[in-house]
C-alpha positions, 0 to 999 in steps of 0.5 A: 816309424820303420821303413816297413810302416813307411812302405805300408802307408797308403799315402807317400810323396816323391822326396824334394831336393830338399829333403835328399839333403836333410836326410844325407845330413841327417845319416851323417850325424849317425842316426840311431839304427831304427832311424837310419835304416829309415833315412836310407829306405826314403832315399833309395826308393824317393818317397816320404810318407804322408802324416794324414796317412798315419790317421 
């Protein structure tokens, strides 16, 4: 998914502390580009899509 397809969703849901974690981790481990570009919109705007949002 892309950060575009992401901000598209109709459903998103405020990040976890857990989730700012993993995604941190995550970016360090060098994501693909796509991925990391991705990782990196989820953090700076705080939210995550919701997969039922996908359907």
């Amino acid at each position: 998914m892309s950060a575009d397809s992401l901000a598209a969703l109709p459903v998103r849901r405020a990040l976890t502390a857990r989730d700012r974690e993993r995604l941190a981790a995550l970016i360090d481990a060098r994501l693909p580009p796509v991925l990391d570009s991705l990782a990196h919109w989820m953090l700076e705007h705080d939210e995550k899509g919701e997969q039922a949002a996908m359907l």
